[in-house]
Structure formats: structure tokens, C-alpha cells
C-alpha positions as CSV (number, residue, x, y, z in Angstrom):
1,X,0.0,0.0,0.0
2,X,1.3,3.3,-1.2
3,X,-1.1,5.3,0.3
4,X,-5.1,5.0,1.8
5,X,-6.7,5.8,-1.5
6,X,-9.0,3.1,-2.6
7,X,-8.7,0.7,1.3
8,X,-11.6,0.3,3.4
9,X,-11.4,2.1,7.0
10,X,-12.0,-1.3,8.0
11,X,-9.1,-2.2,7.3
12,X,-6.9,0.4,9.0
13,X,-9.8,1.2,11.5
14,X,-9.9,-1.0,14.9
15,X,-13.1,0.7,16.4
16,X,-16.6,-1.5,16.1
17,X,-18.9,-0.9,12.9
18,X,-21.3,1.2,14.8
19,X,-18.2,3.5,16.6
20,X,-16.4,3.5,12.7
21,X,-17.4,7.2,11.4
22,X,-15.0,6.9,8.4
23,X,-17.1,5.9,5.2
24,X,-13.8,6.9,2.5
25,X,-10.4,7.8,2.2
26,X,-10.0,10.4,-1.0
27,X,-6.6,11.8,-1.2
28,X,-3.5,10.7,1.6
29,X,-0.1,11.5,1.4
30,X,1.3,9.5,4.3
31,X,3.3,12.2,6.0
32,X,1.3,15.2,4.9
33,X,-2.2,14.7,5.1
34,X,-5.8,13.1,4.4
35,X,-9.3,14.0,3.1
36,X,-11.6,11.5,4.5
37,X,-15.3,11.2,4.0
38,X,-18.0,10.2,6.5
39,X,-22.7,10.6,5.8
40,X,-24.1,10.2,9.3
41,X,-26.5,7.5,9.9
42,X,-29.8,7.2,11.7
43,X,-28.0,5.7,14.8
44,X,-25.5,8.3,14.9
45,X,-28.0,11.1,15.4
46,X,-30.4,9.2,17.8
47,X,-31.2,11.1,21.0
48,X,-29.7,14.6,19.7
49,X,-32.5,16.3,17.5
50,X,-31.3,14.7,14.2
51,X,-28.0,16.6,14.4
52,X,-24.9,14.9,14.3
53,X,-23.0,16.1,17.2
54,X,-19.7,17.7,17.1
55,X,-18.1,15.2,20.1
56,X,-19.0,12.9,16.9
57,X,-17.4,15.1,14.6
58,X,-14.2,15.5,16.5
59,X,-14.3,11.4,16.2
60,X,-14.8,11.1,13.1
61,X,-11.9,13.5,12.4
62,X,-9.8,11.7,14.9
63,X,-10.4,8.5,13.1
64,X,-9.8,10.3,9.8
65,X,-6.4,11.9,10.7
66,X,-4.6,10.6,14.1
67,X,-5.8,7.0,14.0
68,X,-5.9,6.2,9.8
69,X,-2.2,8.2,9.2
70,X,-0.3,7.1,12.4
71,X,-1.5,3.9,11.8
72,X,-1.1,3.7,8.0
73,X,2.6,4.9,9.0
74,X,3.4,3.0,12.1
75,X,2.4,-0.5,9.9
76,X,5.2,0.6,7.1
77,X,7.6,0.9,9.8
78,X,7.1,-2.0,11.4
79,X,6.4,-4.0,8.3
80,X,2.7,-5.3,9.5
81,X,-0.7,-5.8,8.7
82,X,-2.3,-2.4,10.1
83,X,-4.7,-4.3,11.9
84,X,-2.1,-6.6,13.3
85,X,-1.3,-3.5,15.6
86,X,-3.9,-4.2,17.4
87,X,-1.8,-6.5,19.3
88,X,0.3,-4.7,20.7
89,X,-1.4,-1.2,20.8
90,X,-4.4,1.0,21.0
91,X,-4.7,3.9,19.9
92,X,-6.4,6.8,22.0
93,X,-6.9,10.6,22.5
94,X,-4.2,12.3,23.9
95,X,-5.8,15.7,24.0
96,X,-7.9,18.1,22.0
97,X,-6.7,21.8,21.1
98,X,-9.3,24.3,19.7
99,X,-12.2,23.5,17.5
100,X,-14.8,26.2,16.3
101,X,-17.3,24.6,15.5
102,X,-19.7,26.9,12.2
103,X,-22.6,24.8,10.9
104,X,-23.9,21.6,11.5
105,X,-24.6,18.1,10.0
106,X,-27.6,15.9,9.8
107,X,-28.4,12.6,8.6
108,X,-28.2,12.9,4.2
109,X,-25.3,15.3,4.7
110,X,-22.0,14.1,3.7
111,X,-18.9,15.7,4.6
112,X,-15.0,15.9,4.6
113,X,-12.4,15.8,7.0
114,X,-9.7,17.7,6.0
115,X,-6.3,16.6,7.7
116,X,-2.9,18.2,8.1
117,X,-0.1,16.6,9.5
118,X,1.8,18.7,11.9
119,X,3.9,16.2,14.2
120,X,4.6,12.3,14.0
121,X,7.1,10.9,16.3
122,X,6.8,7.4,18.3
123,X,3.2,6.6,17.4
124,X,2.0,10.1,18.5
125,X,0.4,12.1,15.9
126,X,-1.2,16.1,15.7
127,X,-3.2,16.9,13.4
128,X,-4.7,20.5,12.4
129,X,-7.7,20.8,9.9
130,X,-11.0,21.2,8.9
131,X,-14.4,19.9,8.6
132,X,-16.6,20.8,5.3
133,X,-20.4,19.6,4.3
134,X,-19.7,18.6,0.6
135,X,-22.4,19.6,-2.0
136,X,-25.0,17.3,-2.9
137,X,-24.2,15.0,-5.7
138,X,-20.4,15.7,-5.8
139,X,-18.7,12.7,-7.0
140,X,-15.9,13.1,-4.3
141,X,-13.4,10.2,-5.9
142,X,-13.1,11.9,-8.9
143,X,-13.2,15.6,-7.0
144,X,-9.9,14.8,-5.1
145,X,-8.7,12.9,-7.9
146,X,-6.0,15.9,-8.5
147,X,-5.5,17.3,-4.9
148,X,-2.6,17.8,-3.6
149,X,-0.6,19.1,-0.9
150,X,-0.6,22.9,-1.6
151,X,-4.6,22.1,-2.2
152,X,-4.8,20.9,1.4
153,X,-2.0,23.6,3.1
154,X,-4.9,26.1,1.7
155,X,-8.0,24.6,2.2
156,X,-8.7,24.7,-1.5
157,X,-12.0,23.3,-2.5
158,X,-14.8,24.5,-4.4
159,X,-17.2,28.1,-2.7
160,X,-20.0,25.5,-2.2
161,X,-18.2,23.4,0.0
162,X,-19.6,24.9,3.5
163,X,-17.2,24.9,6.6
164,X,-18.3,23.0,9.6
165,X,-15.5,23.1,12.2
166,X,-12.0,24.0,12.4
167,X,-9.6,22.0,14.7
168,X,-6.6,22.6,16.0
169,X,-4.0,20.3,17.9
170,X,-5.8,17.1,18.0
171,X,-3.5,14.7,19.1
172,X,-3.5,11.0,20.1
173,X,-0.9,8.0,20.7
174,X,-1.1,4.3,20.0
175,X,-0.7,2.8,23.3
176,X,1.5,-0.3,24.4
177,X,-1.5,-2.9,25.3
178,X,0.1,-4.0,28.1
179,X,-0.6,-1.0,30.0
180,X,-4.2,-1.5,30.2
181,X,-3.5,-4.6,31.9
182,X,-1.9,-3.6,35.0
């Protein structure tokens, strides 16, 4: 695998189907950044007026960015199966900077998870970005086709994109096993 384009989040994901709120991976360059896709479900916006809520979003961003990229790059260096580092790790928040959070999603919506790299170092990752409800009917595979990195340093996507949330120093670490088990 050169990059995330094209794998299932089930694959690089460890969390249950019901806690997975990646649905895509669009554009990755492994030490850069991502653009990840997620459409709320039914289940995800139970209990919470039909909004999807922005704990959820910070997730689903996590998932996107510290889990899929640290993982994605801590398999290469090891040599492994992503999912084979479940054995020996998990990963988990470490903490959460700022995050503004400007619209909101529902059920239908589909949106983007924008994800910039800013440090990597012994399975701990932070990540800076931003969230975006894409426009109905976009063809996303073939949007980010041609993205790149300057694409994703600016935040370049199309005016009708709308901006949901911008976060800021959201960090987590994949953590030895054998520390839950003391």
C-alpha cells in the first residue's frame, strides 16, 4: 500500500462498525495529510434532535487523521498488517486543542475531513484541519482525484463546499497494550 486511497477504513480502522465514522479515504499523502469522507447514519444522530454532534465530529476527524495516518505509518515501519497492531497497541486521544465549530450536519449530509499533519514521532500524531459539508451530488473520488498538498495547506475546495469546524492540535498516541492490563 502506497497510500489510503482506494482501502476500506475497515481495514486500518480498529473501532466496532457502529463506533467507525470513516465511510472513505480520498486523497493521503502518508506524511502530509488526508481528506476522508464520513454521511451520518440514523443511529449516529439518535437522541440529539437529528443533528450529528460535534463530540461525533471530533471522532470522526480523529479516526480520519490521528488513527488512519499514524497507523497507516506506524504499519510501514514496522512491516505489518495495520490491523495486526492491534496486538500490541491502541490507539487513543491524547488531547484536543481548539475546535470552532460553524454549521452543523444531519443525517443525508455528507462531509470531509480535512487533515494536516503537523507532528509524527513514536506513534503520536497532531493533526490540524477542517471539517466541510460537501455539496449534494459531488462525485468526491473523482473531486480529489487531482488534490494535492498545496490544495490541502490552503484549504482549496470549491465556494460551495460549506465549513463546519476547524480544529486545531488534535492529538492522540497508540498505546502499548500492556498498560491496560496492569
Amino acid at each position: 500500500m502506497e497510500n489510503l486511497v482506494g482501502i476500506s477504513p475497515e481495514k486500518i480502522l480498529p473501532h466496532g462498525p457502529s463506533k467507525t465514522l470513516v465511510d472513505d479515504y480520498h486523497w493521503h499523502e502518508p506524511k502530509v495529510g488526508i481528506v476522508a469522507s464520513y454521511s451520518p447514519k440514523e443511529i449516529d444522530v439518535r437522541d440529539h434532535f437529528g443533528i450529528f454532534r460535534g463530540v461525533d465530529q471530533i471522532e470522526s476527524f480523529a479516526q480520519a487523521t490521528i488513527v488512519s495516518c499514524a497507523t497507516f505509518l506506524e504499519a510501514k515501519r514496522q512491516n505489518r498488517d495495520p490491523l495486526e497492531l492491534l496486538d500490541d497497541y491502541i490507539p487513543a486521544f491524547i488531547s484536543i486543542g481548539q475546535v470552532n465549530f460553524l454549521n452543523y450536519l444531519e443525517v443525508g449530509d455528507t462531509f470531509v475531513c480535512l487533515g494536516k499533519i503537523t507532528f509524527f514521532k513514536f506513534r503520536q500524531m497532531v493533526c490540524d484541519g477542517r471539517i466541510y459539508k460537501v455539496p449534494k451530488g459531488l462525485d468526491l473520488k473523482n473531486y480529489f482525484k487531482d488534490f494535492d498538498e498545496n490544495k490541502l495547506s490552503g484549504y482549496d475546495l470549491r465556494e460551495d463546499f460549506v465549513l463546519v469546524a476547524k480544529l486545531f492540535d488534535i492529538t492522540g498516541r497508540a498505546l502499548k497494550k500492556q498498560i491496560f492490563n496492569k
